[in-house]
Structure formats: C-alpha cells, structure tokens
MDTraj code that builds the backbone (N, CA, C; nanometers):
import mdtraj as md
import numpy as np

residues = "UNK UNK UNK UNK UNK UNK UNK UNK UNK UNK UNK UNK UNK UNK UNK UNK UNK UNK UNK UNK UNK UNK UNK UNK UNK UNK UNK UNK UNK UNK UNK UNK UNK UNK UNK UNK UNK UNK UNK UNK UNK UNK UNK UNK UNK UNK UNK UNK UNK UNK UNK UNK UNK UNK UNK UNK UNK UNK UNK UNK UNK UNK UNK UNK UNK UNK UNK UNK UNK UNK UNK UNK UNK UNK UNK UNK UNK UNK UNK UNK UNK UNK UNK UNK UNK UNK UNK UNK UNK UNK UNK UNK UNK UNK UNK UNK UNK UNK UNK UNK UNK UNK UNK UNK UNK UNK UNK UNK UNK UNK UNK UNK UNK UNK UNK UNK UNK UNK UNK UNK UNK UNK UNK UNK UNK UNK UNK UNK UNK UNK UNK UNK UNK UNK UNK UNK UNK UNK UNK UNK UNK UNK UNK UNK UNK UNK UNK UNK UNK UNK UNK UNK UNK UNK UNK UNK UNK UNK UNK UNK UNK UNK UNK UNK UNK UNK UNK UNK UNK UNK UNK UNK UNK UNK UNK UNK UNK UNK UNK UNK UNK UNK UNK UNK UNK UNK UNK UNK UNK UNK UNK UNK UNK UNK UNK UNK UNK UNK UNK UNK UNK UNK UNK UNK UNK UNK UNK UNK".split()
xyz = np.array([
    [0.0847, -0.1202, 0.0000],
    [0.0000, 0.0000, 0.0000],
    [0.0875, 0.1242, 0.0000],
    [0.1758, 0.1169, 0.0640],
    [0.2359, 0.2273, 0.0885],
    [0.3561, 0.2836, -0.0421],
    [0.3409, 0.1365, -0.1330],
    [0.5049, 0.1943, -0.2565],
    [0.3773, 0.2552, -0.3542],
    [0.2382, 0.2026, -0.3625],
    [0.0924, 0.2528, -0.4431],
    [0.0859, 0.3875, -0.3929],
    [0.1068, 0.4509, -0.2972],
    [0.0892, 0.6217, -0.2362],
    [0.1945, 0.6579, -0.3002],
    [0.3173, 0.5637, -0.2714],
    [0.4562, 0.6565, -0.3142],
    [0.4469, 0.6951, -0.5109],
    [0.4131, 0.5601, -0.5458],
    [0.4325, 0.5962, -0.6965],
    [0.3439, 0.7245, -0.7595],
    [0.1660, 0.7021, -0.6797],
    [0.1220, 0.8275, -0.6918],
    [0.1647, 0.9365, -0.6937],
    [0.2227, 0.9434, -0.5728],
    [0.3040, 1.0982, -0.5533],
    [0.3576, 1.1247, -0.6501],
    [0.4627, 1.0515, -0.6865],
    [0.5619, 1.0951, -0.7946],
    [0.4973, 1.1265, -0.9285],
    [0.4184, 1.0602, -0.9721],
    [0.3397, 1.0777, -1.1573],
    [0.3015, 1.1998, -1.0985],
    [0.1765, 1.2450, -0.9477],
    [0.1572, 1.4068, -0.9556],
    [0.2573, 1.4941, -0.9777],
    [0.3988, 1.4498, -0.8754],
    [0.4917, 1.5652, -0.8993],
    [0.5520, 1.5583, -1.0241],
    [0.5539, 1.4743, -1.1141],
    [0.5538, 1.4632, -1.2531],
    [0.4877, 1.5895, -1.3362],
    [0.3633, 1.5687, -1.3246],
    [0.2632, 1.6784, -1.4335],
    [0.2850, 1.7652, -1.3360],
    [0.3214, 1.8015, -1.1987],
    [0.2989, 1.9640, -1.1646],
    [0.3944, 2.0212, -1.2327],
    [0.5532, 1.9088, -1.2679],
    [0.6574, 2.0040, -1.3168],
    [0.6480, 2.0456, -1.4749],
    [0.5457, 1.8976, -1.5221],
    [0.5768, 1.9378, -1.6684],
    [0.4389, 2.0632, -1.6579],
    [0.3131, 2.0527, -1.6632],
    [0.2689, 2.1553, -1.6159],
    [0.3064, 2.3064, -1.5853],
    [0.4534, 2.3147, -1.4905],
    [0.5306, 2.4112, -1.4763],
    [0.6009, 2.5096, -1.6037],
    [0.6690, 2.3376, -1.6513],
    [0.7225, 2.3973, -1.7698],
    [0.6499, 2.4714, -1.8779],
    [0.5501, 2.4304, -1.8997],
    [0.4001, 2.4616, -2.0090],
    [0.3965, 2.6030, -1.9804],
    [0.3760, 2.6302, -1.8417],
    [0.3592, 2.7820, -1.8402],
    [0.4261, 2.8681, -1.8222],
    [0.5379, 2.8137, -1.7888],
    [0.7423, 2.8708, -1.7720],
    [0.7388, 2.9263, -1.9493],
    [0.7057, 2.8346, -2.0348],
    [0.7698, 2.8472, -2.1632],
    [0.6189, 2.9502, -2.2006],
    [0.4939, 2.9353, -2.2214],
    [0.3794, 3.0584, -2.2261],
    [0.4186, 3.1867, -2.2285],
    [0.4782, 3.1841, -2.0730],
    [0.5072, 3.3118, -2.0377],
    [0.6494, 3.3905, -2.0749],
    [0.7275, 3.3091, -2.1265],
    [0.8452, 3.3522, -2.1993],
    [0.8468, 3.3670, -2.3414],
    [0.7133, 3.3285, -2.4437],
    [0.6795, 3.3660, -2.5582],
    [0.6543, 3.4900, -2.5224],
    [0.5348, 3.4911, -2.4432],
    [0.4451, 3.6263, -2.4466],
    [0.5539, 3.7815, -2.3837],
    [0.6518, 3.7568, -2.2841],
    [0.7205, 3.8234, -2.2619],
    [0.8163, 3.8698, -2.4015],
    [0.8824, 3.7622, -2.5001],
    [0.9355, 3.7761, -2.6248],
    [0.8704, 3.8468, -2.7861],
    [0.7109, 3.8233, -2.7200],
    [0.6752, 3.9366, -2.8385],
    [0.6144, 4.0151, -2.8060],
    [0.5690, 4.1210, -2.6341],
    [0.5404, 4.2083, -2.5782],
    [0.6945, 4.3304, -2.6417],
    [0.7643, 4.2769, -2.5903],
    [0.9300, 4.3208, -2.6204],
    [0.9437, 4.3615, -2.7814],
    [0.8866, 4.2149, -2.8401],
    [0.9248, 4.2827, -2.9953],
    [0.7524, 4.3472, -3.0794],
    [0.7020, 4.3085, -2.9702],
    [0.5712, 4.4793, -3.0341],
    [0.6486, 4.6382, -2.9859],
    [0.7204, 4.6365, -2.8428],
    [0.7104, 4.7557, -2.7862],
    [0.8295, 4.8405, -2.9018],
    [0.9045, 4.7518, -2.9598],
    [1.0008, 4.7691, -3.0833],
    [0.9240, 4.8143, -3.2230],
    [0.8408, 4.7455, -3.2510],
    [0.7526, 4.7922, -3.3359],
    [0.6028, 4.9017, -3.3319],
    [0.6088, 4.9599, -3.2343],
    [0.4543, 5.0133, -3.2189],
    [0.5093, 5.1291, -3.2483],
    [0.6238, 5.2010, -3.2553],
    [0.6425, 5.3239, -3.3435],
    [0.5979, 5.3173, -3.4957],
    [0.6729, 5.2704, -3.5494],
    [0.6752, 5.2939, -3.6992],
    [0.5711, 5.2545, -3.7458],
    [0.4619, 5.1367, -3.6466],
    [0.3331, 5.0560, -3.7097],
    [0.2369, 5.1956, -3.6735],
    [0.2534, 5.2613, -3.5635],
    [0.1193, 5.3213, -3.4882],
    [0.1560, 5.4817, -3.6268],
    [0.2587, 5.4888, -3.6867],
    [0.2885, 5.5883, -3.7926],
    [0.2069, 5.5753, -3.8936],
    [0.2410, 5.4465, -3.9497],
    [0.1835, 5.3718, -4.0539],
    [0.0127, 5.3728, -4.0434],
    [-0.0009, 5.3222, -3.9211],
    [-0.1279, 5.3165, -3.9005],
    [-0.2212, 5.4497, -3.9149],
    [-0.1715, 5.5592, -3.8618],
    [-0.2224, 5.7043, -3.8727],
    [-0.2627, 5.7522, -4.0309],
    [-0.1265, 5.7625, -4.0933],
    [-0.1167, 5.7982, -4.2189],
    [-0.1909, 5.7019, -4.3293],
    [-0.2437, 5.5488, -4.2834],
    [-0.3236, 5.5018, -4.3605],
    [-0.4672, 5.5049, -4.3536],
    [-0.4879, 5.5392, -4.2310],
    [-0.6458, 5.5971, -4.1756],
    [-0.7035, 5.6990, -4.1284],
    [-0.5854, 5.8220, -4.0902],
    [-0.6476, 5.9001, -4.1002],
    [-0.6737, 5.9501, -3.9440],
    [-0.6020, 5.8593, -3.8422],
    [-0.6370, 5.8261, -3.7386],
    [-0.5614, 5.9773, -3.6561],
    [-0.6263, 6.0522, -3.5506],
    [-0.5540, 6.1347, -3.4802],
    [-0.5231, 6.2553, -3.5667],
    [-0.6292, 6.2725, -3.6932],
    [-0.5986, 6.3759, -3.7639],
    [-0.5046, 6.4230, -3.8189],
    [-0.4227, 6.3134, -3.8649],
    [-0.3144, 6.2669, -3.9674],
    [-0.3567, 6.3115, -4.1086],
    [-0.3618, 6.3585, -4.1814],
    [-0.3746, 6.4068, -4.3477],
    [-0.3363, 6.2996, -4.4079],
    [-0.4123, 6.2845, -4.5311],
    [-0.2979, 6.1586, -4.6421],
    [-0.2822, 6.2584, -4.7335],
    [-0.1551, 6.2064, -4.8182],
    [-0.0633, 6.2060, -4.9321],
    [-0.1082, 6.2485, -5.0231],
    [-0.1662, 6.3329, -5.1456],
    [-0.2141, 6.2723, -5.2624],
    [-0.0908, 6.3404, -5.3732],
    [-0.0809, 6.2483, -5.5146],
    [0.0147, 6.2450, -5.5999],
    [-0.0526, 6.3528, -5.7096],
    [-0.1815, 6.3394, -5.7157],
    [-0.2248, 6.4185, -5.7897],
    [-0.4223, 6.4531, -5.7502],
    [-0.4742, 6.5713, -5.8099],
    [-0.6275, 6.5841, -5.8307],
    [-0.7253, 6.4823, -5.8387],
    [-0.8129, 6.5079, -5.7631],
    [-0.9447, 6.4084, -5.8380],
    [-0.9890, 6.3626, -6.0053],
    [-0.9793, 6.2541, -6.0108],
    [-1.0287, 6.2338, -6.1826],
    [-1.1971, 6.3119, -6.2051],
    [-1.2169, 6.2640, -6.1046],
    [-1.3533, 6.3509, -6.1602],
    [-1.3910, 6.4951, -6.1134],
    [-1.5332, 6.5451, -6.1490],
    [-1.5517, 6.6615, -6.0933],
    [-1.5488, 6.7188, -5.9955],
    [-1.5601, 6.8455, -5.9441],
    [-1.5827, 6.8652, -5.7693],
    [-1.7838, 6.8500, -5.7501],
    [-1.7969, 6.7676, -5.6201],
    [-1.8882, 6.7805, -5.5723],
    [-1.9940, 6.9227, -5.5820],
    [-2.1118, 6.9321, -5.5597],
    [-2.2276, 7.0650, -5.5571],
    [-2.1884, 7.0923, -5.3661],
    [-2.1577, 6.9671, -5.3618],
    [-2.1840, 6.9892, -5.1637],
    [-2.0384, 7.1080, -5.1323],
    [-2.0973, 7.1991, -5.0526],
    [-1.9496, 7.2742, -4.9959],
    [-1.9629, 7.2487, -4.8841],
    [-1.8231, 7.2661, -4.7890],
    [-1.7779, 7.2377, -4.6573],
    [-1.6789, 7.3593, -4.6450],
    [-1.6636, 7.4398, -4.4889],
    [-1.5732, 7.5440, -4.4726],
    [-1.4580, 7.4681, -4.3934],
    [-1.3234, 7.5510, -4.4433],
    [-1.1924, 7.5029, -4.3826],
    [-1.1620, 7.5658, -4.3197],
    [-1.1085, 7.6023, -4.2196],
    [-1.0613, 7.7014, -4.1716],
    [-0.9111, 7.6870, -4.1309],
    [-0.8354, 7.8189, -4.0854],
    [-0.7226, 7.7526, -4.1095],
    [-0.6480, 7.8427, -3.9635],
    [-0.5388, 7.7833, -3.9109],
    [-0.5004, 7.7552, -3.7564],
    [-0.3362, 7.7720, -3.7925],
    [-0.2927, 7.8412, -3.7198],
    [-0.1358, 7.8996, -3.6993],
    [-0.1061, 7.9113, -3.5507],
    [-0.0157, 7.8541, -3.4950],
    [0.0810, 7.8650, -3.3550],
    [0.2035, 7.8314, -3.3898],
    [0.2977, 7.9550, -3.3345],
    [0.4146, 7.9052, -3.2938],
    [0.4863, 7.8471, -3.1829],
    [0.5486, 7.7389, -3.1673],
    [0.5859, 7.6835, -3.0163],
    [0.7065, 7.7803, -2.9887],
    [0.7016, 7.7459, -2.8446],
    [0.8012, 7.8926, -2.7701],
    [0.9380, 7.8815, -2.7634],
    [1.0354, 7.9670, -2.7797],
    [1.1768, 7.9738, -2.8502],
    [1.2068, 8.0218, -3.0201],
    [1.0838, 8.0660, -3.0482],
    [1.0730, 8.0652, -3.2304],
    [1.0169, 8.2126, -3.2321],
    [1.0721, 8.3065, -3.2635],
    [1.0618, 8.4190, -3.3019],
    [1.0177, 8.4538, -3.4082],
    [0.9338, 8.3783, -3.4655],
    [0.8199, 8.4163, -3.5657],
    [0.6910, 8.4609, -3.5709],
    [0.5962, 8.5335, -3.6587],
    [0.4845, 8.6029, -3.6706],
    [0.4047, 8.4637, -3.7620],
    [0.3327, 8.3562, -3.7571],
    [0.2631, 8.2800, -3.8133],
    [0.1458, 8.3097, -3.8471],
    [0.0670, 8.3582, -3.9683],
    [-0.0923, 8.3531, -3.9913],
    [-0.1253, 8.3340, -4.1459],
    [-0.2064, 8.2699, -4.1194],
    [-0.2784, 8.2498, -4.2722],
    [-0.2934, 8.3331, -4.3483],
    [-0.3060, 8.3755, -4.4442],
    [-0.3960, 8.5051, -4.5584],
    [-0.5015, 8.4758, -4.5603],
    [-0.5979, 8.3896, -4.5412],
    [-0.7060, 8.3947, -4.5283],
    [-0.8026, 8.2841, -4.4000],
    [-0.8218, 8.3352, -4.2893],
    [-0.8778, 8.2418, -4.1722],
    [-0.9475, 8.1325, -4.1674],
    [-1.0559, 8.1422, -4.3266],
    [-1.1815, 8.0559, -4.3323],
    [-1.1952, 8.0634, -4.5095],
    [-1.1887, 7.9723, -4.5801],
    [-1.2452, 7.9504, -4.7257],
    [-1.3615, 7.8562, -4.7255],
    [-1.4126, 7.8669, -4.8209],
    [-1.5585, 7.7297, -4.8439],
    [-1.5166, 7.6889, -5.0092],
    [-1.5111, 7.5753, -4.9829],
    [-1.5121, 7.4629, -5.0894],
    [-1.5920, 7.3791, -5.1070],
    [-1.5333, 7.3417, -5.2089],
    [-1.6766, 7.2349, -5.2457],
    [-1.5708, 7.1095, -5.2419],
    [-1.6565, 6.9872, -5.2073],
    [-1.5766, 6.8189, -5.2133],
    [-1.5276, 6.8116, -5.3173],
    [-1.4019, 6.7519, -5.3311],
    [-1.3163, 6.7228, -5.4533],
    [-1.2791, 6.8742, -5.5708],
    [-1.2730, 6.9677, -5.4920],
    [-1.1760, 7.0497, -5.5531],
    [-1.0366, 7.1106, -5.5152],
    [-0.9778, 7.1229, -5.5774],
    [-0.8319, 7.1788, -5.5676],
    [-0.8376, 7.2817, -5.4927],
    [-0.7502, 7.3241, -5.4046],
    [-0.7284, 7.4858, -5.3679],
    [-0.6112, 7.4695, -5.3157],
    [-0.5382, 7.6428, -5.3219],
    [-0.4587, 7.6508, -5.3025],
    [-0.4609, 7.7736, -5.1900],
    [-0.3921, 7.7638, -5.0705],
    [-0.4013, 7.8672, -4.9962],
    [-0.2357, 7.8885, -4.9068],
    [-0.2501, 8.0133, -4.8686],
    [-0.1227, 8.0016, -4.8406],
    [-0.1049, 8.0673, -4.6946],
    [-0.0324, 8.0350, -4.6542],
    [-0.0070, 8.1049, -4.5233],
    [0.1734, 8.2053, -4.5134],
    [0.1487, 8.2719, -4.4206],
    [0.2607, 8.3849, -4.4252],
    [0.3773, 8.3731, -4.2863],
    [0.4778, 8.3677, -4.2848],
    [0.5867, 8.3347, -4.2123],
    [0.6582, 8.4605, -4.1793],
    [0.6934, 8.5185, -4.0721],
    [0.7939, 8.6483, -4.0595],
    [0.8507, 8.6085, -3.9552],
    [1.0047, 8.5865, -3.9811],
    [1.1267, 8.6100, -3.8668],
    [1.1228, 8.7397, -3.8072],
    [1.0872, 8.7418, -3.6316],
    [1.1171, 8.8784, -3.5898],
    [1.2167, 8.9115, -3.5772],
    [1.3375, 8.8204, -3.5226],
    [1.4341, 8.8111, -3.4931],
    [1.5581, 8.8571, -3.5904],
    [1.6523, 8.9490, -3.5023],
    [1.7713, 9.0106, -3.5787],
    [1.8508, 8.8560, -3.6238],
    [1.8169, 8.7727, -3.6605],
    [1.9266, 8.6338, -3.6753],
    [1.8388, 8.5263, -3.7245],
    [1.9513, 8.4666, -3.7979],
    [1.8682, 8.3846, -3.8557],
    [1.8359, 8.2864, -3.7702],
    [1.6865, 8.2125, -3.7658],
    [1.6254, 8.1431, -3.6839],
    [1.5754, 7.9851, -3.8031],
    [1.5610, 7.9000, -3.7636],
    [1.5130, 7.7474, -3.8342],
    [1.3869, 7.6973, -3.7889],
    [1.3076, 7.6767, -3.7806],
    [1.1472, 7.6310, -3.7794],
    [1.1244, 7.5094, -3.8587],
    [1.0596, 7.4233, -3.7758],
    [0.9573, 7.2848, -3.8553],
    [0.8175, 7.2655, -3.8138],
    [0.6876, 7.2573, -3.9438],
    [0.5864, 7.2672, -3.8870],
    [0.4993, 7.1046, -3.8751],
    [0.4406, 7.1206, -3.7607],
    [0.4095, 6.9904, -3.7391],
    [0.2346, 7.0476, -3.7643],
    [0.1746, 6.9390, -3.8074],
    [-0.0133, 6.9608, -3.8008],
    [-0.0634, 6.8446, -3.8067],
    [-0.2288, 6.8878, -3.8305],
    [-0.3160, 6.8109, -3.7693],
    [-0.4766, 6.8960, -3.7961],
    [-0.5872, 6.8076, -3.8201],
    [-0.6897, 6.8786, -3.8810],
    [-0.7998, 6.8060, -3.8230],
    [-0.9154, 6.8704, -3.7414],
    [-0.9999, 6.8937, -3.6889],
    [-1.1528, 6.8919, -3.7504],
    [-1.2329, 6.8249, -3.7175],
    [-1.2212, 6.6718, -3.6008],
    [-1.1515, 6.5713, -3.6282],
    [-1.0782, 6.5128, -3.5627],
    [-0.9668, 6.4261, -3.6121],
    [-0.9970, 6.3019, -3.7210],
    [-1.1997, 6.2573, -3.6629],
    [-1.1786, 6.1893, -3.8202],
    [-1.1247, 6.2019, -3.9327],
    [-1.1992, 6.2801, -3.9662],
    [-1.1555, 6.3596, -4.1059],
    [-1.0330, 6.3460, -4.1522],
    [-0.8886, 6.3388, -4.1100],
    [-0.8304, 6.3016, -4.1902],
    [-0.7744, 6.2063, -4.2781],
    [-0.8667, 6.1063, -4.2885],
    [-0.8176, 6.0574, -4.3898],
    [-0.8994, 6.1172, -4.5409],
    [-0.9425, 6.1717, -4.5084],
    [-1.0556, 6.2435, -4.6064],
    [-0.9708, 6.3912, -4.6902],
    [-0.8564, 6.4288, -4.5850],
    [-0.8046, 6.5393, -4.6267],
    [-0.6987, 6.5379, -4.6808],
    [-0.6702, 6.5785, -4.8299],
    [-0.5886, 6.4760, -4.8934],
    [-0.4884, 6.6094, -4.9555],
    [-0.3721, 6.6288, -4.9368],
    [-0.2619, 6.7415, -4.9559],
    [-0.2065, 6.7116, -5.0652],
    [-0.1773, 6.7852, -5.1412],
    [-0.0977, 6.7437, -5.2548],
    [0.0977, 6.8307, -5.2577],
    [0.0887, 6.9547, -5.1721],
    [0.2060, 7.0393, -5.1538],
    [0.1425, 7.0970, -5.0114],
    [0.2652, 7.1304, -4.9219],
    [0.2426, 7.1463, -4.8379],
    [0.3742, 7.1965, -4.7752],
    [0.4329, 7.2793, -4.6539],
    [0.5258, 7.3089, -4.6222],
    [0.6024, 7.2522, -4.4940],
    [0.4979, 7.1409, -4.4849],
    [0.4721, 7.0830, -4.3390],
    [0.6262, 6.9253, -4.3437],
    [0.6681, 6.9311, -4.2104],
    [0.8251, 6.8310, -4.1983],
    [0.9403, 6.8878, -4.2746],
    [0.9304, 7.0014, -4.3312],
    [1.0388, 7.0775, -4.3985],
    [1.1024, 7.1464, -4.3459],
    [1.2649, 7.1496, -4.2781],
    [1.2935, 7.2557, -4.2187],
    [1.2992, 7.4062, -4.2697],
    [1.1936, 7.4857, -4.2202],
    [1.2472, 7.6486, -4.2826],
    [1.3333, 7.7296, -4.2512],
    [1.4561, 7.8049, -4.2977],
    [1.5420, 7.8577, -4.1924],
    [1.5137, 7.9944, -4.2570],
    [1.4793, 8.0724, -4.1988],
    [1.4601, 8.2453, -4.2318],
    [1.5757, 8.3637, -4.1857],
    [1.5775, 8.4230, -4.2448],
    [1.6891, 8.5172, -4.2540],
    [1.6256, 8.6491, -4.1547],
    [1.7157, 8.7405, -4.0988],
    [1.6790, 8.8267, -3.9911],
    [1.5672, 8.9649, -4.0761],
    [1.4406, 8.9174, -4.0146],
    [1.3424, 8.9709, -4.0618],
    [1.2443, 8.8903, -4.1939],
    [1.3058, 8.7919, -4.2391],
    [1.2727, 8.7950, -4.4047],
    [1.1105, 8.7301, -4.3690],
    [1.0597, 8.7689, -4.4472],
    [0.9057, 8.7258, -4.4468],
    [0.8818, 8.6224, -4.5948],
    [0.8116, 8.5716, -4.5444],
    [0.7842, 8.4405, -4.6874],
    [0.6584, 8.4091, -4.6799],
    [0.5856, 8.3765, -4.8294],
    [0.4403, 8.2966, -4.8053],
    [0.4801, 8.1938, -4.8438],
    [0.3880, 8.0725, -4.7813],
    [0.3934, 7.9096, -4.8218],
    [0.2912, 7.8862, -4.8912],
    [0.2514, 7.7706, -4.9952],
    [0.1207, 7.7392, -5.0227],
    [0.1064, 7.6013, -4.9301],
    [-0.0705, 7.6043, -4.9536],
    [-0.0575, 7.4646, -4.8866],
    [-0.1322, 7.4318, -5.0414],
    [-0.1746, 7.3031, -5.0572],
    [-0.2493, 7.2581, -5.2030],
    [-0.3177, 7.1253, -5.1592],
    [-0.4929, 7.1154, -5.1699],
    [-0.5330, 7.0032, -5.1440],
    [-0.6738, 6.9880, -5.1463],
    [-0.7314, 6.9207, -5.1528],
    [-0.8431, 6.8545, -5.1601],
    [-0.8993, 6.7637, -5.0068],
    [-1.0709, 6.7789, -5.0273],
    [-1.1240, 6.6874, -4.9409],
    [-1.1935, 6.6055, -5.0626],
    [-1.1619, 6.4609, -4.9864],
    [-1.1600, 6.3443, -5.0905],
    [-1.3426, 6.3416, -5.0790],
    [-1.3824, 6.3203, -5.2248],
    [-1.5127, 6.2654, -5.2428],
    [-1.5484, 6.1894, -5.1257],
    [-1.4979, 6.1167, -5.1586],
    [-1.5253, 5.9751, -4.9917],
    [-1.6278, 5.9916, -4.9237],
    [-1.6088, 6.1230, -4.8597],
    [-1.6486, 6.2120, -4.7186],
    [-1.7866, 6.1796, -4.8009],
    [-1.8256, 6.2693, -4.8385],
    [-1.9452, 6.2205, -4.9025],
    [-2.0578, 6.1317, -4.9025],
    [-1.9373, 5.9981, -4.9104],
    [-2.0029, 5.8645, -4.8993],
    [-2.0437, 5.7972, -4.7485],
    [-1.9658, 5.8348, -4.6590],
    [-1.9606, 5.8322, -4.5030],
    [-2.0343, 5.9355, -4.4443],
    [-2.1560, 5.8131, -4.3981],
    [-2.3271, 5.8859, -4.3188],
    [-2.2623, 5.9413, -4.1946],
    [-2.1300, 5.9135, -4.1271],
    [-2.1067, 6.0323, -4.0038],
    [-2.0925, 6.1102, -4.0242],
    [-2.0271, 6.1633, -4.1603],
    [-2.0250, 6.3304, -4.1913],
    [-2.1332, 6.3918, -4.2830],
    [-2.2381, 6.3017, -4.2590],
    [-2.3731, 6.3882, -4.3091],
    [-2.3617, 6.5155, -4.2384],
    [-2.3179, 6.5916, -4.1377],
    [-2.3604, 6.6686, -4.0748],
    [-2.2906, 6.7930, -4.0512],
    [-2.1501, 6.7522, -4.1461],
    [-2.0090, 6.8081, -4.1234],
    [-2.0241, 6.9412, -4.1874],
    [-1.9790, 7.0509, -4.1382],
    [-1.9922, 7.1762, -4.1980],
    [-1.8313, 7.2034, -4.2018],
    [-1.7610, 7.1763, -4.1327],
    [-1.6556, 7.2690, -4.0776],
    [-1.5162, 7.1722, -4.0854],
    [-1.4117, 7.1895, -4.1428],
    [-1.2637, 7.1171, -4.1068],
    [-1.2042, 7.2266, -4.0750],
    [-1.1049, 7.1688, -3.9527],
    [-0.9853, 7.2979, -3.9123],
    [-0.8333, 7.1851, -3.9439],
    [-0.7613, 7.3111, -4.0251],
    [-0.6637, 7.2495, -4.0447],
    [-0.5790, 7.3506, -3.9922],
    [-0.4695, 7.2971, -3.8746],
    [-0.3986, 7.3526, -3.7789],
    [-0.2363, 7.3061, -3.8009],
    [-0.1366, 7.4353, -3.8403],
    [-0.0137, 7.3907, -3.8196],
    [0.0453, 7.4685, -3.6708],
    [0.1668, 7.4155, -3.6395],
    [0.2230, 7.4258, -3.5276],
    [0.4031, 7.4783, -3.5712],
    [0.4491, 7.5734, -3.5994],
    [0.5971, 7.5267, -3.5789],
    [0.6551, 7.5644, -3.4865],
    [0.7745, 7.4601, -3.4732],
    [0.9075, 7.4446, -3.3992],
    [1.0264, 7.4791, -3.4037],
    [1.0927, 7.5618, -3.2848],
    [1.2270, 7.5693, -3.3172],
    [1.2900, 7.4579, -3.3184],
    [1.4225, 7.4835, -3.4169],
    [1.4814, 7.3708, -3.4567],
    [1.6627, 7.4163, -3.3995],
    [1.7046, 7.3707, -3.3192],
    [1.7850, 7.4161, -3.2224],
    [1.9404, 7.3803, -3.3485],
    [1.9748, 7.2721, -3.4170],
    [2.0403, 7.2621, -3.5034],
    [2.0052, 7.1816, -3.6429],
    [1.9704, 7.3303, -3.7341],
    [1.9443, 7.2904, -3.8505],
    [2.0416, 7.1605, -3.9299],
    [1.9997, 7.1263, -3.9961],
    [2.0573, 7.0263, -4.1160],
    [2.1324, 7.1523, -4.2110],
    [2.2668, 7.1184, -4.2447],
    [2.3487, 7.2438, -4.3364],
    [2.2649, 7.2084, -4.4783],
    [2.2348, 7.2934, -4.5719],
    [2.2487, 7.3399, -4.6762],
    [2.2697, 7.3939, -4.7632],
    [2.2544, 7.3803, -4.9482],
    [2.3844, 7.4413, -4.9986],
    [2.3276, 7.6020, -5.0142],
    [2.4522, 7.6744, -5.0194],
    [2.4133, 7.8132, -5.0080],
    [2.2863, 7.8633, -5.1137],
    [2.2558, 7.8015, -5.2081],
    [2.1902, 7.8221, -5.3192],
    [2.0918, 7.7974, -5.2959],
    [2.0452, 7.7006, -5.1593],
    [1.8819, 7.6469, -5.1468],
    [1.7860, 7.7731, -5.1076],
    [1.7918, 7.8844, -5.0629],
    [1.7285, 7.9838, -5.0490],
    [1.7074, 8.0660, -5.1975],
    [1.7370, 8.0538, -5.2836],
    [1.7051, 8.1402, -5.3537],
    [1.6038, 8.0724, -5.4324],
    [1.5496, 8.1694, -5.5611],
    [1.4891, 8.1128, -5.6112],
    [1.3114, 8.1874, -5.5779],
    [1.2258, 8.1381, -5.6286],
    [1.0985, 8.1705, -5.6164],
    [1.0740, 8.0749, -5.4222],
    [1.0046, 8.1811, -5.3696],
    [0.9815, 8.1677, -5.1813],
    [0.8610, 8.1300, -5.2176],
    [0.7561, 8.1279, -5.3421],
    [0.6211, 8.0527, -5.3293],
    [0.6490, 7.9487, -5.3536],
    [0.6929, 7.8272, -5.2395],
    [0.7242, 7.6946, -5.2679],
    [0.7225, 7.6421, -5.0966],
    [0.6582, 7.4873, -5.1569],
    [0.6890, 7.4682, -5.0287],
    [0.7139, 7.2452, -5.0596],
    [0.7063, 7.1746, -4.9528],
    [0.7243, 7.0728, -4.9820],
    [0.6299, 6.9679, -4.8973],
    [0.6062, 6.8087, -5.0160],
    [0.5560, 6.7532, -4.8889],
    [0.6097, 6.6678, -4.7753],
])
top = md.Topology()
chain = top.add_chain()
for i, resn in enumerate(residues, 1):
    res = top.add_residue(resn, chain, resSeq=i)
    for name in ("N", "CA", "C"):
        top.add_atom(name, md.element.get_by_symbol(name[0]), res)
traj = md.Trajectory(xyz[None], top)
C-alpha cells in the first residue's frame, strides 16, 4: 500500500513540473513578443495614422481628383501657432475659405522672422475633427520641412489640397460643416546644413 501512495506521488509531482514547464515556456513567448511589439509600435502606430487618417493625420495625394468637384461645400478654416523659442509672426492670408468636395485649392499662409538672426522652424499639423483626416488629402504642403529664415525675411507658403469625395459617402459626416486644419511650428535648435543656393529662387514653394 504504501510503494501505491509513493508511486502516486511521484506521476503528480511529474505533471505539476511538466505543467510548470508549459507555463514557464507561455510566459516567456508572451514576454518575447510584448518586447518585440514595444520595438515595433512606433513605426506601425505611424503607418497606421497615415493610412487611416487616425488622430488627424492628413494623407498624401500624388495628384487631383479624376472627376468633378462635388455641388456639396464644406468650410476650412485655417489655424497657426508658434511653439516657444521661435521668433516668428505665423498667420494664414485667409482664416476661413468654403469649398466644395473634390476640388483643388490653393491657400497660403505667411511666415515672418522677428528676430535680428537667422532662426530654423519645422511645422508639425493636424486637422480637426480628427476623423476627417483621412478624407483630407494634400498634394504640396510646407509641413516636416525645415524652414530657416533670414533676420526679418518674411515668406508665403502654399498649402495645395483637396477633401476626398469619400467624405461624401460616409453617413457620419452627413452633418459636417466645418474642417480645421492647424499647423504648429518648432524651433529647430540645429538645422541640417544646406547648400548656399537652397534659399534662392521663387519663396512661393513649399514641400511635402
């Protein structure tokens, strides 16, 4: 009776260890691709924005709508801040336009260095209500470009873009009157060198 208890024992302490192991090794997968998501959730959660639109991210466009512009109009309005250390004057030329879906426009906004010295700026944005952007589709733009301005020099940028038909098709923005499209720039504490020649030239330009 008593070697029948003993052998028992042992087959349990058997499966508690393999058992052990089962969830020893579980938990050392899941620790191994927590680690290699926290490696990847930059460049995916990027990806992810710029393909949906997500957090009021803008998309890309290469070129115009093939077809016509929409009868429906929607107002844009348009949003300038500078972050602090940047001695610039930021505002639009015009606060508020109305468009119609799927047409082109071009609008521009105006840049002035106050500062006796030359100063470097990068503008970061984002467009309001954050659905919407995947709907808001840029074709030129001045936005991730470093600008470096000369003491005083004033410049206009264009921006160039379209709201995609789409919108249209999507019953949540049955109701949509209004997009705000908001840039932000930054001082840029050490510019990237360039060649002396990149300033000249026509200042109505900008990049995407």
């Amino acid at each position: 009776m008593r070697e029948g208890v003993t052998g028992s024992g042992k087959t349990a302490s058997r499966r508690t260890l393999t058992r052990d192991a089962v969830v020893a090794s579980i938990c050392g997968l899941v620790v191994v691709f927590m680690v290699g998501a926290s490696y990847a959730a930059v460049p995916f959660y990027n990806w992810f924005c710029r393909a949906t639109g997500f957090n009021g991210t803008t998309q890309v466009a290469t070129s115009a709508p093939s077809d016509a512009p929409l009868k429906r109009k929607i107002a844009v309005r348009f949003d300038a801040n500078v972050g602090p250390g940047l001695p610039w004057k930021f505002e639009p030329e015009q606060n508020e336009i109305e468009v119609r879906i799927g047409e082109v426009v071009t609008v521009f906004y105006t840049v002035t260095n106050q500062a006796a010295r030359t100063t470097t700026g990068v503008a970061a944005y984002n467009v309001a209500p954050l659905t919407v952007g995947a709907y808001f589709q840029k074709i030129n733009c001045f936005c991730f470009t470093e600008q470096t301005m000369g003491p005083g020099e004033k410049r206009e940028m264009p921006v160039v873009f379209y709201v995609d038909p789409q919108l249209a098709k999507d019953s949540e923005n049955d109701t949509l009157k209004t997009i705000t499209l908001s840039y932000t720039f930054y001082p840029v504490r050490d510019p990237a060198p360039k060649p002396l020649a990149a300033g000249e030239g026509d200042k109505r330009k900008g990049n995407l």
